[in-house]
C-alpha positions in Angstrom: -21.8 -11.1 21.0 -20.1 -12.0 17.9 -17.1 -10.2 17.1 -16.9 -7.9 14.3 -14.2 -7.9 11.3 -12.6 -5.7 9.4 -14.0 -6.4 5.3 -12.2 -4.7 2.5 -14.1 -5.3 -1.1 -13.2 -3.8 -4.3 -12.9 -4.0 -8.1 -11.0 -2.4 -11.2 -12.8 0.6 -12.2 -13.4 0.4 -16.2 -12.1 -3.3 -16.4 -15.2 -4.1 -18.8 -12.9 -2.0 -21.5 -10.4 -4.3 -23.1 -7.2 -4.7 -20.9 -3.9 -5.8 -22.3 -2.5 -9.0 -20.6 0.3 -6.9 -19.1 -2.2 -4.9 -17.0 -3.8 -7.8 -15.6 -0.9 -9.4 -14.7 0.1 -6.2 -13.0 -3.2 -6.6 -11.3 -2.7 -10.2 -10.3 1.3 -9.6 -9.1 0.2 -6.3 -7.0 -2.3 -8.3 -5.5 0.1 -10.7 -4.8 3.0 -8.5 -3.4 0.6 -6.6 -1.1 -0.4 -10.5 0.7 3.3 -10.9 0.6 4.1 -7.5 2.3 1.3 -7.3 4.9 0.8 -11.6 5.9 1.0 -10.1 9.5 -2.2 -7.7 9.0 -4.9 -9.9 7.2 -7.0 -12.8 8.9 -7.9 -13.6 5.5 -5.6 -12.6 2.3 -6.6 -10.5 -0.6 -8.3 -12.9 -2.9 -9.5 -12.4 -6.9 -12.8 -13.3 -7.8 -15.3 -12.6 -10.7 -12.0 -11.4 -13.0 -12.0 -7.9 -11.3 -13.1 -8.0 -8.3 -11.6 -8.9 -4.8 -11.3 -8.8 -1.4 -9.7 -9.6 2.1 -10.5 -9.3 6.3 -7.9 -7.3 7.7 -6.7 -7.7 11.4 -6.9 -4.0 12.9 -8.1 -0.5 11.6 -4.4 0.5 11.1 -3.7 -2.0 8.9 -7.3 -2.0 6.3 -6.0 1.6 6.0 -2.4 0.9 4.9 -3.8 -2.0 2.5 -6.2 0.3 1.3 -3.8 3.2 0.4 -0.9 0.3 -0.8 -3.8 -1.2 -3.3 -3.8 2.2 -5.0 0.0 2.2 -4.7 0.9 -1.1 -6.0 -1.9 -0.9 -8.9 -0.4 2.2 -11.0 -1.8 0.9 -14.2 -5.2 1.2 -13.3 -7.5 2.1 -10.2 -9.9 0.3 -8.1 -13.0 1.2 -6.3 -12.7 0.0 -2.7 -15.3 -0.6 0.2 -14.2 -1.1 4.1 -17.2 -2.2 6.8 -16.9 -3.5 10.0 -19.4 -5.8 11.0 -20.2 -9.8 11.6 -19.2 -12.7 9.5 -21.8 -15.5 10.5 -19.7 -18.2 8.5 -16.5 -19.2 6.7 -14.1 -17.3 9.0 -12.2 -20.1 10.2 -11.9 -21.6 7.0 -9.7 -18.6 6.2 -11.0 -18.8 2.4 -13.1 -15.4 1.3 -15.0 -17.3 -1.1 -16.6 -19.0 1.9 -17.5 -16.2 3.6 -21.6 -15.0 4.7 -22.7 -12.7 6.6 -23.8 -8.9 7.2 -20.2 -7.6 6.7 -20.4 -9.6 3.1 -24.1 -7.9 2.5 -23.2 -4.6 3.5 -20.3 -4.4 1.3 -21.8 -5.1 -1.8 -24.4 -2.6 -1.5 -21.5 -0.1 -0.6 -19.8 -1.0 -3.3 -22.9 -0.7 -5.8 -22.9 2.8 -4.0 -19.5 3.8 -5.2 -20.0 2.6 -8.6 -23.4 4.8 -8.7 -21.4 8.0 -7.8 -18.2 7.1 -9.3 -16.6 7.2 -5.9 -13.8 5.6 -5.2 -13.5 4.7 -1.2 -16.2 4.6 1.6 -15.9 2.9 5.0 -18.9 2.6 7.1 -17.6 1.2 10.6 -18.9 1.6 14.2 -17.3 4.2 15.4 -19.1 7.4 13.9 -15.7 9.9 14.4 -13.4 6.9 12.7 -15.8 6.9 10.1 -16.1 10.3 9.0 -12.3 10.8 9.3 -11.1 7.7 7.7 -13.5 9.0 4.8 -12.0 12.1 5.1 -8.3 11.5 5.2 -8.5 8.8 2.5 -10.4 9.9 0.3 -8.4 13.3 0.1 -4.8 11.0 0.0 -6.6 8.8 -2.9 -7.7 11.5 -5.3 -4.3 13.5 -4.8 -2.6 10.1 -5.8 -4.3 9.2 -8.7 -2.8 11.7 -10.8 0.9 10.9 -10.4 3.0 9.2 -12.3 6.0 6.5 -12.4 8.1 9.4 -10.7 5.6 10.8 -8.5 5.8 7.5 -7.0 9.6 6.8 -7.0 9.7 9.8 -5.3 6.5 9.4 -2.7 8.4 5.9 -1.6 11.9 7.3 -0.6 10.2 10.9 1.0 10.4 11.0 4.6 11.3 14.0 7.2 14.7 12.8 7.3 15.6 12.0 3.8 17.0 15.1 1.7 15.9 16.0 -1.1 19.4 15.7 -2.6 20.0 12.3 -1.9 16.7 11.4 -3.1 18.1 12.8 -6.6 21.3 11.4 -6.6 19.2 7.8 -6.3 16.7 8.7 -9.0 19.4 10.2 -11.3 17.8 13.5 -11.1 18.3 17.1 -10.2 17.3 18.3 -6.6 15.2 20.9 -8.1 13.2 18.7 -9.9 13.1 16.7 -6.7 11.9 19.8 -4.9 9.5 20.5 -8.0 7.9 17.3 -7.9 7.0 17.6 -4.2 5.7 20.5 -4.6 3.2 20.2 -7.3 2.3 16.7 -6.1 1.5 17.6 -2.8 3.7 14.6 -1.5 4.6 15.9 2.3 0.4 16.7 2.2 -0.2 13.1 1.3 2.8 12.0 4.2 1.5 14.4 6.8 -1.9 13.2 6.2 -1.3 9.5 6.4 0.5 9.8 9.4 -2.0 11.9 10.9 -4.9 9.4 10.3 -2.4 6.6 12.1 -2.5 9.2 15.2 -6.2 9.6 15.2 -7.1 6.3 14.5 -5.0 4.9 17.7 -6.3 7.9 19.7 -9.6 7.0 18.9 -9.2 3.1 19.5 -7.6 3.8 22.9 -10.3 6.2 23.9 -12.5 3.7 23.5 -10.6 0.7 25.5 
């Protein structure tokens, strides 16, 4: 039986307006950093093609999530609709080019993607597993839309927010007060998002080791 990958496809949402050349080299270095950061989780890196579009194979289910959720991350001037299916690649995987690549996994994603664009969504996985697909769905798509409206300190913020960081030292590194700290995570739902992320991790592994 052949084996099934992991496909990630996506593209800029509302590129066709006029971008500045700042934002699409802030497309072009997130994409970049993202290869850079997670080599060790993609078979086959993210890769540009058709000016706006792109996409990758990634190695596990843990990892398509956390590039998922980093692509909306590193790409703060602008959001991307993004597909994930697992099924067959019938050619091109060992050339370890995306361009290359044919298959049902390739077929399936495009019509997904179509799907999004039809319903202005902005993530759907379709996968084997019926309970990893529904809460994958679930978890990300709630973590997504609660993202997309933060800004540059939302962010600063979300990155140095963990259980054992306090608030006040999280101020002191920002150059701002703990209440606004404490405001920010608040309104932006921040330990939500954390909670949630690491929740999909547990239920993803718990799924993947029920299963093996």
């Amino acid at each position: 039986m052949d084996k099934n990958e992991l496909v990630i496809i996506g593209d800029v949402i509302k590129s066709r307006r006029k971008f500045q050349a700042s934002e699409w080299e802030n497309f072009h270095n997130s994409i970049e950093s993202i290869n850079n950061n997670f080599l060790q989780s993609l078979t086959i890196p993210i890769t540009i093609y058709s000016g706006d579009s792109f996409g990758a194979i990634c190695r596990d289910m843990i990892s398509a999530v956390e590039i998922i959720l980093a692509i909306q991350e590193y790409q703060q001037h602008h959001r991307s609709r993004i597909v994930l299916i697992e099924d067959h690649i019938s050619f091109g995987i060992d050339q370890k080019n995306f361009l290359t690549l044919e298959g049902p996994a390739l077929w399936k994603s495009k019509n997904k993607l179509t799907f999004l664009k039809k319903n202005k969504m902005s993530f759907i996985a379709d996968l084997k597993n019926e309970l990893m697909t529904i809460s994958i769905n679930t978890i990300t798509n709630l973590i997504i839309s609660i993202r997309n409206d933060w800004g540059e300190i939302e962010w600063a913020i979300y990155k140095k927010y963990n259980s054992n960081t306090r608030q006040k030292d999280i101020a002191k590194e920002l150059g701002i007060s703990q209440q606004y700290v404490s405001k920010i995570v608040n309104k932006s739902r921040i330990k939500l998002v954390k909670s949630s992320e690491n929740n999909l991790k547990s239920i993803i592994y718990g799924i993947y080791n029920y299963n093996h």
